[in-house]
CHARMM internal coordinates of N, CA and C (Angstrom, degrees):
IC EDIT
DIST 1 N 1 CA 1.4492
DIST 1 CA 1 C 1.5293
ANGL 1 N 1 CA 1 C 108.32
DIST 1 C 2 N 1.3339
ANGL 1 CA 1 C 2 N 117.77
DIHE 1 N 1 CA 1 C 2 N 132.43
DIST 2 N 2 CA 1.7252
ANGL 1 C 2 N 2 CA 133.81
DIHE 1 CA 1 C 2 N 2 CA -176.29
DIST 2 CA 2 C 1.8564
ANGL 2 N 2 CA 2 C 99.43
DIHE 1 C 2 N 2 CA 2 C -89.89
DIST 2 C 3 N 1.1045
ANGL 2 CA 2 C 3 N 104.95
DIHE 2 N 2 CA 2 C 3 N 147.80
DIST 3 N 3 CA 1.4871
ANGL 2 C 3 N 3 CA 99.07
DIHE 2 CA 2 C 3 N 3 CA 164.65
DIST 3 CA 3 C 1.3316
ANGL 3 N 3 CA 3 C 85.58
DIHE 2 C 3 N 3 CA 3 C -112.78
DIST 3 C 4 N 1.3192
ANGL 3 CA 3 C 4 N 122.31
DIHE 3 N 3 CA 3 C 4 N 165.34
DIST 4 N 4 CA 1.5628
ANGL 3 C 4 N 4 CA 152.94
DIHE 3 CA 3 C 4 N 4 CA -179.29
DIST 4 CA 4 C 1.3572
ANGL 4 N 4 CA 4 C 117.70
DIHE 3 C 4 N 4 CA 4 C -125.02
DIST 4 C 5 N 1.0211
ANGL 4 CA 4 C 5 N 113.76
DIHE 4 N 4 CA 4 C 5 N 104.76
DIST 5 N 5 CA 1.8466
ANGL 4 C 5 N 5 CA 127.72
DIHE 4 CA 4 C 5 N 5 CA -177.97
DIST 5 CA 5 C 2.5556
ANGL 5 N 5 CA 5 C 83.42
DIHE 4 C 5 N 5 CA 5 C -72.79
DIST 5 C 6 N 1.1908
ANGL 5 CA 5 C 6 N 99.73
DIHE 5 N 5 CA 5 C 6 N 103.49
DIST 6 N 6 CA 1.4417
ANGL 5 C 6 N 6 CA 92.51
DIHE 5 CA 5 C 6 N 6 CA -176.11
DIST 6 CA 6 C 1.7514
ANGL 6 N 6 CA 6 C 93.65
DIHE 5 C 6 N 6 CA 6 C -106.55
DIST 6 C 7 N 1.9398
ANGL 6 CA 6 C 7 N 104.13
DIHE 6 N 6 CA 6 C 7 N 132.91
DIST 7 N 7 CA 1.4930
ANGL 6 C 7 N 7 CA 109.30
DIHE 6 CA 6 C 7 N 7 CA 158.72
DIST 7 CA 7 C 1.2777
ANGL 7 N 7 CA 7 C 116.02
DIHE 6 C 7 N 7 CA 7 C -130.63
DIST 7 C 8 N 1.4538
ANGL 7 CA 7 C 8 N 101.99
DIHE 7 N 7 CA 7 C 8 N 173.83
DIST 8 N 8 CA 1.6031
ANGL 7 C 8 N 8 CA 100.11
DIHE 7 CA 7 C 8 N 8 CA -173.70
DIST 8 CA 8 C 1.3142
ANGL 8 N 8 CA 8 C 98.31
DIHE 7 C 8 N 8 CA 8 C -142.17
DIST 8 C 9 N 1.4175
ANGL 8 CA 8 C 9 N 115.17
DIHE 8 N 8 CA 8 C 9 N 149.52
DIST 9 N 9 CA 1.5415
ANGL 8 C 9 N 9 CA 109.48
DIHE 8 CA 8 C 9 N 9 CA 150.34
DIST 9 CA 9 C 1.8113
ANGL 9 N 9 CA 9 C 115.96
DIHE 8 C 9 N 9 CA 9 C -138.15
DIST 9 C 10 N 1.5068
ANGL 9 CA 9 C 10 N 104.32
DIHE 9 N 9 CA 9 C 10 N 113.32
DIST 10 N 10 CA 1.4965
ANGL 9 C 10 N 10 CA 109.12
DIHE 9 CA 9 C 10 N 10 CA -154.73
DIST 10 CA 10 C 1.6546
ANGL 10 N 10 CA 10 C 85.51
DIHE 9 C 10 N 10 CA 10 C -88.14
DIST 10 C 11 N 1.0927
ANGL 10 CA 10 C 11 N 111.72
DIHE 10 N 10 CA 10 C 11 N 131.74
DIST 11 N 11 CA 1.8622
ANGL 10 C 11 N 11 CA 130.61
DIHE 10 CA 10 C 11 N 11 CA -174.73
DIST 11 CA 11 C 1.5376
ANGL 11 N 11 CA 11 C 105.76
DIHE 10 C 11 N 11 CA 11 C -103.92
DIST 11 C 12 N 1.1681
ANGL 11 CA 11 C 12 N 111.80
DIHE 11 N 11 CA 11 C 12 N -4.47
DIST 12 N 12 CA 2.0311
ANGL 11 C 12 N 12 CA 108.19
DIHE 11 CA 11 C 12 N 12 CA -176.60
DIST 12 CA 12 C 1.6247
ANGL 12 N 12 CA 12 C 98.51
DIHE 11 C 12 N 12 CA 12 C -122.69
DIST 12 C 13 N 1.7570
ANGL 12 CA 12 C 13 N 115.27
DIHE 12 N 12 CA 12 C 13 N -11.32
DIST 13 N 13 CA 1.4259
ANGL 12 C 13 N 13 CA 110.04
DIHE 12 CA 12 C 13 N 13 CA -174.23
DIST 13 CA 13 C 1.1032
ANGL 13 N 13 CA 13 C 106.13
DIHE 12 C 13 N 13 CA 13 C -64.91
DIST 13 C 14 N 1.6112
ANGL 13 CA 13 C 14 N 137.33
DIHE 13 N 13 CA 13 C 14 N -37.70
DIST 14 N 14 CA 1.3718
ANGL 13 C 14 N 14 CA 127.81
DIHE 13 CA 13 C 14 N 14 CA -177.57
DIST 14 CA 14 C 1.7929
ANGL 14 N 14 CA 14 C 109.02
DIHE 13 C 14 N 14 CA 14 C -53.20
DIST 14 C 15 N 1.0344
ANGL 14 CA 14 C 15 N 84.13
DIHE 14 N 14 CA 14 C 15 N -37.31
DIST 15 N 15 CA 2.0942
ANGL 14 C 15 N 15 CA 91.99
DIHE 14 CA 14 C 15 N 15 CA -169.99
DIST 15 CA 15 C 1.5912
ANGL 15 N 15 CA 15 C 113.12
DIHE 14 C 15 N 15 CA 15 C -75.51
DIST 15 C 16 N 1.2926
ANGL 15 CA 15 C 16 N 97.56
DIHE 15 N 15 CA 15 C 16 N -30.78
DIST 16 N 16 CA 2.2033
ANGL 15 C 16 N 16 CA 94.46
DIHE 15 CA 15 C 16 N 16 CA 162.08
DIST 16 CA 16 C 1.5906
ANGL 16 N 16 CA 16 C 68.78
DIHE 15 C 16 N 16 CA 16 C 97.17
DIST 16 C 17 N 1.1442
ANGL 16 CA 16 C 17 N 157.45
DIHE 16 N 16 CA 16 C 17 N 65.05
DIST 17 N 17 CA 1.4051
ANGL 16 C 17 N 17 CA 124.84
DIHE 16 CA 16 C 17 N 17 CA 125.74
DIST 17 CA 17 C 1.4306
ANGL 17 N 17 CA 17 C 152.47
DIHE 16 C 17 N 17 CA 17 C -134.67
DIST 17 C 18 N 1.8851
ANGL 17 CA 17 C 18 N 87.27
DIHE 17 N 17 CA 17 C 18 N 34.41
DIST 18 N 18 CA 1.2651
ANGL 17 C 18 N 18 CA 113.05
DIHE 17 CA 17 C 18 N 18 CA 162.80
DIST 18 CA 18 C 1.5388
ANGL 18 N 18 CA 18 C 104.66
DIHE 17 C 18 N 18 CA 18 C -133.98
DIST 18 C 19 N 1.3737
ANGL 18 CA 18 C 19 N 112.74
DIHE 18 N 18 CA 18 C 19 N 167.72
DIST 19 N 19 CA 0.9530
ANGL 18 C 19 N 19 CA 119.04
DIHE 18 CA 18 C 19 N 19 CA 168.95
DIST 19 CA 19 C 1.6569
ANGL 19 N 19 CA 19 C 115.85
DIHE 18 C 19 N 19 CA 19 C -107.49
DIST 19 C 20 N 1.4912
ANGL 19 CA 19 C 20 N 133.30
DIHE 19 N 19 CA 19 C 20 N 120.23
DIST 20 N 20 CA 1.2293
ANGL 19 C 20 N 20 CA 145.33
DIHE 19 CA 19 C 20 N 20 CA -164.96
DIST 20 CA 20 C 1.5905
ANGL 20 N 20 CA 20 C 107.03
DIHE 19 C 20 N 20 CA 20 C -96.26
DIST 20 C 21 N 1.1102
ANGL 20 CA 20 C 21 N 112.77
DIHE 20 N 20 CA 20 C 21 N -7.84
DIST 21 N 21 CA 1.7383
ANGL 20 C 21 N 21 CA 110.40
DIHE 20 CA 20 C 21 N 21 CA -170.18
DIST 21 CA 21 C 1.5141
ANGL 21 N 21 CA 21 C 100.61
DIHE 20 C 21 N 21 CA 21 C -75.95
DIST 21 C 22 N 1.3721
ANGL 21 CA 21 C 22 N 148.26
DIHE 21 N 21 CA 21 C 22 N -20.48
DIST 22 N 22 CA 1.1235
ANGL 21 C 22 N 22 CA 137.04
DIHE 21 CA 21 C 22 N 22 CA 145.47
DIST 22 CA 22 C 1.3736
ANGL 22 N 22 CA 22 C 125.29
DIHE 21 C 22 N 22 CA 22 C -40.53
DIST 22 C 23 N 1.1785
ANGL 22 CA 22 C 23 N 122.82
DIHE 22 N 22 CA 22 C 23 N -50.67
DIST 23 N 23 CA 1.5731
ANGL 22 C 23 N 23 CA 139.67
DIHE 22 CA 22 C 23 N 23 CA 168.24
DIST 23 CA 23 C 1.4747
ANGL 23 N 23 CA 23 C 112.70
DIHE 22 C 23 N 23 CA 23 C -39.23
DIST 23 C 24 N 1.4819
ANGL 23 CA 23 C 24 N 97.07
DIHE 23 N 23 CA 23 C 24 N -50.19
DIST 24 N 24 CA 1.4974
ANGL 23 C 24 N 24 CA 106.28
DIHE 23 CA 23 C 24 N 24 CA -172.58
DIST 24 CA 24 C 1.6610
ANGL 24 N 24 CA 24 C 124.48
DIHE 23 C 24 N 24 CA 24 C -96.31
DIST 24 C 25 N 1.3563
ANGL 24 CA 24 C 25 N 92.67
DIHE 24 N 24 CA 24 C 25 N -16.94
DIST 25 N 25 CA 1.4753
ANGL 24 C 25 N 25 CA 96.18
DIHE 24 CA 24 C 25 N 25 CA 155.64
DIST 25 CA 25 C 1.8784
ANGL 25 N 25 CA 25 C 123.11
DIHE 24 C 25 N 25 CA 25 C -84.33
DIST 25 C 26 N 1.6322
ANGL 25 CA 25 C 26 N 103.86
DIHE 25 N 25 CA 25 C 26 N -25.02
DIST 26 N 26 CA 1.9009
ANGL 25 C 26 N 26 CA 90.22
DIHE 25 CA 25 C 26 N 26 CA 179.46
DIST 26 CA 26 C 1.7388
ANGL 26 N 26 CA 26 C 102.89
DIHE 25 C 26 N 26 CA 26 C -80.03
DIST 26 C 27 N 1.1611
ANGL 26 CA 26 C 27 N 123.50
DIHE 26 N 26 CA 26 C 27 N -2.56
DIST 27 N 27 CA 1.5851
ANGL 26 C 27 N 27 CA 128.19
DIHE 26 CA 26 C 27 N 27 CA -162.17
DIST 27 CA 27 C 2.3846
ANGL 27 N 27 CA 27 C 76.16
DIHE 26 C 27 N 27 CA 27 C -95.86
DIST 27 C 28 N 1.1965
ANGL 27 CA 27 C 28 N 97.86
DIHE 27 N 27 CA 27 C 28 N -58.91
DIST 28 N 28 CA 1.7207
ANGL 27 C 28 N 28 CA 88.60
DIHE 27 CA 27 C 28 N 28 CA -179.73
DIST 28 CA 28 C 1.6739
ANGL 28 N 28 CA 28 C 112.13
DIHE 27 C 28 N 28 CA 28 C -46.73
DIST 28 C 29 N 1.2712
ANGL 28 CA 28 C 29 N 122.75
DIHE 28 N 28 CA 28 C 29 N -58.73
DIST 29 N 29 CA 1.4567
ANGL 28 C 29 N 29 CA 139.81
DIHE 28 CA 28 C 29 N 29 CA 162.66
DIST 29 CA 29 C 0.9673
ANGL 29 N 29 CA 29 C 98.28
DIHE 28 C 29 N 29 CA 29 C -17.54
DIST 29 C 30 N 1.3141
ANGL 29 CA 29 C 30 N 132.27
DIHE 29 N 29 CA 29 C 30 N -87.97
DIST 30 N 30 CA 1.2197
ANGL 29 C 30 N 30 CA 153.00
DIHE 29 CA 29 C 30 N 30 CA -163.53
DIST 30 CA 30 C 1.9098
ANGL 30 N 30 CA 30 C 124.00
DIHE 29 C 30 N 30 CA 30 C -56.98
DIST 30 C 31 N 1.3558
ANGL 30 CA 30 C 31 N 101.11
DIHE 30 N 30 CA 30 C 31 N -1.00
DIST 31 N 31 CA 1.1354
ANGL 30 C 31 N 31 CA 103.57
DIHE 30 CA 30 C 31 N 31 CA -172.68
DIST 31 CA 31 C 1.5097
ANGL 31 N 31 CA 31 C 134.35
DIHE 30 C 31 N 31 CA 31 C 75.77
DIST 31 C 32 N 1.4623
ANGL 31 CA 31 C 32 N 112.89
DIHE 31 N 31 CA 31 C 32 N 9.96
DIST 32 N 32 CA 1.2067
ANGL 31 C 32 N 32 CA 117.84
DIHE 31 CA 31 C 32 N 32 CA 175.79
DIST 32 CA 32 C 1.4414
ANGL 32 N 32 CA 32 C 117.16
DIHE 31 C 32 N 32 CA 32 C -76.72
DIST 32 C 33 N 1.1447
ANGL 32 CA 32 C 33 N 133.04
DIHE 32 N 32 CA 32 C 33 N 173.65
DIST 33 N 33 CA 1.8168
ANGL 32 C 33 N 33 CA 149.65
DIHE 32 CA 32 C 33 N 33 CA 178.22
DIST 33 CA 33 C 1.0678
ANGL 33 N 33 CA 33 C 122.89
DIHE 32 C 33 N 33 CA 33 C -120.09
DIST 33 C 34 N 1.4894
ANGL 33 CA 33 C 34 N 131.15
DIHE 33 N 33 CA 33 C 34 N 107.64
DIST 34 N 34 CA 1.5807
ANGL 33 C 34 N 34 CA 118.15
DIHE 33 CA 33 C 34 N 34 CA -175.94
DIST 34 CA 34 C 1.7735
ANGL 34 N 34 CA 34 C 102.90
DIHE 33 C 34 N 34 CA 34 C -73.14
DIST 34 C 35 N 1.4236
ANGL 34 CA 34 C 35 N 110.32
DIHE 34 N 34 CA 34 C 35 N 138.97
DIST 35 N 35 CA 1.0763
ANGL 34 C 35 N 35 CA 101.37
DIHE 34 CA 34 C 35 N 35 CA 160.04
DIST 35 CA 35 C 1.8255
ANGL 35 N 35 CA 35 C 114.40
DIHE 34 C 35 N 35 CA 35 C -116.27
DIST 35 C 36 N 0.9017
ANGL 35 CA 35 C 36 N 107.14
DIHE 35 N 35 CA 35 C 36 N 6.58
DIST 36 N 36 CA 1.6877
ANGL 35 C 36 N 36 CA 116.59
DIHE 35 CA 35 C 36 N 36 CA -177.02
DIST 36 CA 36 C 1.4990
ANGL 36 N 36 CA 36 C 96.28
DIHE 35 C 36 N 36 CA 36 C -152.46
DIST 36 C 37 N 1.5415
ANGL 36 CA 36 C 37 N 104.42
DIHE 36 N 36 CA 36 C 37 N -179.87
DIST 37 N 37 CA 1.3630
ANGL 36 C 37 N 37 CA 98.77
DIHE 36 CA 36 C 37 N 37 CA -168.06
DIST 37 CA 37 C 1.8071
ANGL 37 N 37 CA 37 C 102.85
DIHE 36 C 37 N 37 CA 37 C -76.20
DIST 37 C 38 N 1.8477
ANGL 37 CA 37 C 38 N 121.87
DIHE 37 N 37 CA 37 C 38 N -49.73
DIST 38 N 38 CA 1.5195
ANGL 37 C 38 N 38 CA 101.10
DIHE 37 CA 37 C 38 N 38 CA 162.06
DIST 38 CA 38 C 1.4911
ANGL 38 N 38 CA 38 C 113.25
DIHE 37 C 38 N 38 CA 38 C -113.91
DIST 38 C 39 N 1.2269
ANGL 38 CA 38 C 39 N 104.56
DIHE 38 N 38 CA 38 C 39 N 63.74
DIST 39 N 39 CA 1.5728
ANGL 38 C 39 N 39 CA 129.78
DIHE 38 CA 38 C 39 N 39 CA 164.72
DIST 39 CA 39 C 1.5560
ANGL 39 N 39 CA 39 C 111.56
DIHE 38 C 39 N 39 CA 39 C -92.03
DIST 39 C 40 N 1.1946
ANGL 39 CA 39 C 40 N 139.40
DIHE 39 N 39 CA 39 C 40 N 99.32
DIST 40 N 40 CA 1.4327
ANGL 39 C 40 N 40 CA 120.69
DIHE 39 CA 39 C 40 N 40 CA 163.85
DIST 40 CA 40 C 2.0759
ANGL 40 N 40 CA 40 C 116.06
DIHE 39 C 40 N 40 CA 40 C -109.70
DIST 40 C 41 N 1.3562
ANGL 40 CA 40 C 41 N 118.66
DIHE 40 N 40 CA 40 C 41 N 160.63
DIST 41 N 41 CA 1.3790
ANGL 40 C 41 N 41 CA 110.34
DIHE 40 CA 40 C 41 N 41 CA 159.71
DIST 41 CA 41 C 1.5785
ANGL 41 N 41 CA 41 C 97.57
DIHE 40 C 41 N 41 CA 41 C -104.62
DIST 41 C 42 N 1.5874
ANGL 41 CA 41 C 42 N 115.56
DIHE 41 N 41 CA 41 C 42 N 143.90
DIST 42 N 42 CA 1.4410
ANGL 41 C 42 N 42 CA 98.52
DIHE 41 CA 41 C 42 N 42 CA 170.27
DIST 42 CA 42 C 1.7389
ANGL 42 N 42 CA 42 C 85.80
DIHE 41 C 42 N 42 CA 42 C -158.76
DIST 42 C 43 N 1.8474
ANGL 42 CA 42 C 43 N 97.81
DIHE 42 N 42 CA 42 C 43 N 133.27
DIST 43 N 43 CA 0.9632
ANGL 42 C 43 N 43 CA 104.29
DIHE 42 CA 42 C 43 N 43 CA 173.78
DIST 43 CA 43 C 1.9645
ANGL 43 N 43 CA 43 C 131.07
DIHE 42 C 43 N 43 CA 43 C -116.20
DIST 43 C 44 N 1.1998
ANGL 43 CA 43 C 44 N 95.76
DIHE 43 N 43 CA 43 C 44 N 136.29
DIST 44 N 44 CA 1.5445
ANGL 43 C 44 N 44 CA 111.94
DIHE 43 CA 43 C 44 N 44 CA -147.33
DIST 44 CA 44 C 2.1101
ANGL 44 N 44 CA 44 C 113.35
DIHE 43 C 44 N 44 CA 44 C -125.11
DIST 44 C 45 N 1.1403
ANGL 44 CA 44 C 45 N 102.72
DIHE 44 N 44 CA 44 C 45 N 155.66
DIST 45 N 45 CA 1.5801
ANGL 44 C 45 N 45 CA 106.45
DIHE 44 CA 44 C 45 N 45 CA 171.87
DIST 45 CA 45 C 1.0891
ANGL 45 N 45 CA 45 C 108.36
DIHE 44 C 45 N 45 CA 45 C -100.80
DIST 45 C 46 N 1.3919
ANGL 45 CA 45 C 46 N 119.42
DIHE 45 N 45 CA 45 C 46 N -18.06
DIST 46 N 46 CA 1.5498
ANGL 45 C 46 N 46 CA 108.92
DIHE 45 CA 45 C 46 N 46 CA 165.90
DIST 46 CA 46 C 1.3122
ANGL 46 N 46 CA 46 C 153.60
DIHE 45 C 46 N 46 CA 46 C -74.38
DIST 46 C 47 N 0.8496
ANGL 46 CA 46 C 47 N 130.67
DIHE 46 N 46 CA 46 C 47 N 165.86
DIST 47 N 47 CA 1.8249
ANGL 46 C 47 N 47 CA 128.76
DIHE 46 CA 46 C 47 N 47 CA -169.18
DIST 47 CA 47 C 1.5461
ANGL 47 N 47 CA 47 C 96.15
DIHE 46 C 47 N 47 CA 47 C -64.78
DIST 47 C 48 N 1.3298
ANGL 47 CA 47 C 48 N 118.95
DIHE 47 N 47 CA 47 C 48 N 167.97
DIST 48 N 48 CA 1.3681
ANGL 47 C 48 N 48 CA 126.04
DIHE 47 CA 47 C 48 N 48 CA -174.41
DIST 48 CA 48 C 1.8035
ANGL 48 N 48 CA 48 C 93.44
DIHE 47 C 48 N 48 CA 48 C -82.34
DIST 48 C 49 N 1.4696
ANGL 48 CA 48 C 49 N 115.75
DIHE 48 N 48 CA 48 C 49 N -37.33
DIST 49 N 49 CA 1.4956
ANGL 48 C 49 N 49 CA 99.10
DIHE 48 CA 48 C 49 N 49 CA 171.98
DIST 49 CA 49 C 1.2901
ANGL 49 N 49 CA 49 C 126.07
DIHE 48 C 49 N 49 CA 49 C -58.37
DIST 49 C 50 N 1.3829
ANGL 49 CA 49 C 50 N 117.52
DIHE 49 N 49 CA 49 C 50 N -70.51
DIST 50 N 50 CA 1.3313
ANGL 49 C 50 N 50 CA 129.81
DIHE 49 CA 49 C 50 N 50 CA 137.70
DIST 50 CA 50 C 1.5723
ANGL 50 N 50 CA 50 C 106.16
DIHE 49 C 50 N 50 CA 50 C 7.35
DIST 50 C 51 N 1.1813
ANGL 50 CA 50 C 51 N 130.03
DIHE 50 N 50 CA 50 C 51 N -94.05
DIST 51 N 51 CA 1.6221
ANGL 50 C 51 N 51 CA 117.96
DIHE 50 CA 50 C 51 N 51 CA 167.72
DIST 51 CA 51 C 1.3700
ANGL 51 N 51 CA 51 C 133.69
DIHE 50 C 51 N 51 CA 51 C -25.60
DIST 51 C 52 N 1.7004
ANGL 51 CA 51 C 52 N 104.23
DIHE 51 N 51 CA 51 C 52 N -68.33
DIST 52 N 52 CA 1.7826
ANGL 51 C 52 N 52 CA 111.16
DIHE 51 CA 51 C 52 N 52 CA 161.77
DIST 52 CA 52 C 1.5634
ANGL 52 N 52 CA 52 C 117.30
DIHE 51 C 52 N 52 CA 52 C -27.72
DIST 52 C 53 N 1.2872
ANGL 52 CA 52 C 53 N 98.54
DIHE 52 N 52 CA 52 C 53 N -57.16
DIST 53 N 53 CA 1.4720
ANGL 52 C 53 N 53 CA 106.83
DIHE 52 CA 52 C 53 N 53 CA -165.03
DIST 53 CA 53 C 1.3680
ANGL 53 N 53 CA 53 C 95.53
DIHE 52 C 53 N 53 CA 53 C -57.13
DIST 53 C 54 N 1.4206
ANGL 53 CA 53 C 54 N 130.73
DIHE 53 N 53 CA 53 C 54 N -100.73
DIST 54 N 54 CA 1.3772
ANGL 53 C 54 N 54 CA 138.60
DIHE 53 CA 53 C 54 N 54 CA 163.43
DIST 54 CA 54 C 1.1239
ANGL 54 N 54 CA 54 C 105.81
DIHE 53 C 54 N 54 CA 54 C 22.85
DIST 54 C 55 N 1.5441
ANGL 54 CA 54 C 55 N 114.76
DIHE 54 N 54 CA 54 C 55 N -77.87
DIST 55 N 55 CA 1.5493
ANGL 54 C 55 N 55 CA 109.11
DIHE 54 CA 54 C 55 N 55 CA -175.95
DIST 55 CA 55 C 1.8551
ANGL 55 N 55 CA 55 C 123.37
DIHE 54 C 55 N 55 CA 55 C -73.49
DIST 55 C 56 N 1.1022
ANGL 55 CA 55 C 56 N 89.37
DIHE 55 N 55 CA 55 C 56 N -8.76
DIST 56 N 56 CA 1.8412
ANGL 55 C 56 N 56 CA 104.83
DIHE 55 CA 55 C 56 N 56 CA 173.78
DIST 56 CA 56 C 1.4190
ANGL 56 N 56 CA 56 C 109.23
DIHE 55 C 56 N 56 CA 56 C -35.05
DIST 56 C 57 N 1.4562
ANGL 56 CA 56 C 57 N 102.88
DIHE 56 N 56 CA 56 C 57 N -68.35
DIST 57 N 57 CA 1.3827
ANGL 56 C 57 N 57 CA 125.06
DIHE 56 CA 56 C 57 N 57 CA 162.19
DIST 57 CA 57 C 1.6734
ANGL 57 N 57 CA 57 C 125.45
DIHE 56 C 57 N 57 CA 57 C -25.90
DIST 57 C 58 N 0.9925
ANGL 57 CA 57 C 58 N 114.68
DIHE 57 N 57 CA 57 C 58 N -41.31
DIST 58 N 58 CA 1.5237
ANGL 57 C 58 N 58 CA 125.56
DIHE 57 CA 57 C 58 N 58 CA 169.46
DIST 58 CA 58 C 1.4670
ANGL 58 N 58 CA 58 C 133.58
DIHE 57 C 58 N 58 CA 58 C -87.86
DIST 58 C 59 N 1.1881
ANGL 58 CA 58 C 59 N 113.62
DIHE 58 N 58 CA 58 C 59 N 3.70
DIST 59 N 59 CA 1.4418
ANGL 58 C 59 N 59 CA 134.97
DIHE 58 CA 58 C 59 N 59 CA -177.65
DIST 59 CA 59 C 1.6534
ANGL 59 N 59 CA 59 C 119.50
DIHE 58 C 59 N 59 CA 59 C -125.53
DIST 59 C 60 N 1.1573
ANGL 59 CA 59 C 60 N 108.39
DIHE 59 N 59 CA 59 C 60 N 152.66
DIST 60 N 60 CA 1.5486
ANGL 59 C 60 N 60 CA 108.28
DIHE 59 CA 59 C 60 N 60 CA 170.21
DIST 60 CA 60 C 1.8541
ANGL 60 N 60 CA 60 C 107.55
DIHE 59 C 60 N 60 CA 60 C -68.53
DIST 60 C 61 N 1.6980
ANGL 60 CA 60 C 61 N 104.54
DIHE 60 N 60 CA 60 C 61 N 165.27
DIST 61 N 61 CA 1.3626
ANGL 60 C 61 N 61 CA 103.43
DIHE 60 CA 60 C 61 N 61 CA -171.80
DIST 61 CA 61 C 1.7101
ANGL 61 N 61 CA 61 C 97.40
DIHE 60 C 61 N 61 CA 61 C -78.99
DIST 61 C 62 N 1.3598
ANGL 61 CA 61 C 62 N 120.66
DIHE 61 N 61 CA 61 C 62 N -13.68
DIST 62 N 62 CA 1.3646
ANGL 61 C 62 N 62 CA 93.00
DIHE 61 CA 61 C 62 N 62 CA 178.15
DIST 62 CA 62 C 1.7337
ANGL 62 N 62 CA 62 C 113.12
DIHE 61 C 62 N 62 CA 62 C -115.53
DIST 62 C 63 N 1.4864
ANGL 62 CA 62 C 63 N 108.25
DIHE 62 N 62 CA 62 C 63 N 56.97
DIST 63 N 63 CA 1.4606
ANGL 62 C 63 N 63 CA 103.35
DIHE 62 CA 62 C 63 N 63 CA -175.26
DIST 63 CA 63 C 1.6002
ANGL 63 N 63 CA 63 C 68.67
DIHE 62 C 63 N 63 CA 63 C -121.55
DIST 63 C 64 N 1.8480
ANGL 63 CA 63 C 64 N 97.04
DIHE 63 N 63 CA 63 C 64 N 174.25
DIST 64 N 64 CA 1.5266
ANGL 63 C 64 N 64 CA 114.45
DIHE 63 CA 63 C 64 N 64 CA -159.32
DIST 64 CA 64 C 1.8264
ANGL 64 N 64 CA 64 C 83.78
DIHE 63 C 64 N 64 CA 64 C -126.73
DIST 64 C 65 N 1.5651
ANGL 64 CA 64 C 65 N 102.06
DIHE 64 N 64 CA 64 C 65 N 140.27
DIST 65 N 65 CA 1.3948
ANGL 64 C 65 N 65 CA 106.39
DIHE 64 CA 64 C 65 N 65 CA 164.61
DIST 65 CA 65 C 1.6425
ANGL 65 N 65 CA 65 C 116.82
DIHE 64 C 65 N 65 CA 65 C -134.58
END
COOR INIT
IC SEED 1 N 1 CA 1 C
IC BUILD
């Protein structure tokens, strides 16, 4: 098992026009730990792509993860 230093930077959250609480609830699901506000540790069997991707899904196309 890999732990994952996980970050984010949501680029539309300042503007209100997504909602991120999905994001932050499958990273809870999942057993991850915030350690900053988009700081998480989360530990996983998957490839670091494998992760990205996953969370791809939960973000706008132009936020950075």
């Amino acid at each position: 098992m890999t732990v994952y230093l996980f970050a984010y930077n949501l680029i539309n959250e300042k503007k209100g026009t997504f909602d991120y609480q999905p994001l932050w609830a499958e990273l809870e699901r999942l057993g991850a730990q915030r350690t900053q506000f988009s700081l998480w540790l989360l530990s996983a069997d998957n490839t670091p792509k494998e992760v990205i991707d996953h969370f791809a899904t939960f973000v706008d196309k132009d936020d950075r993860l």
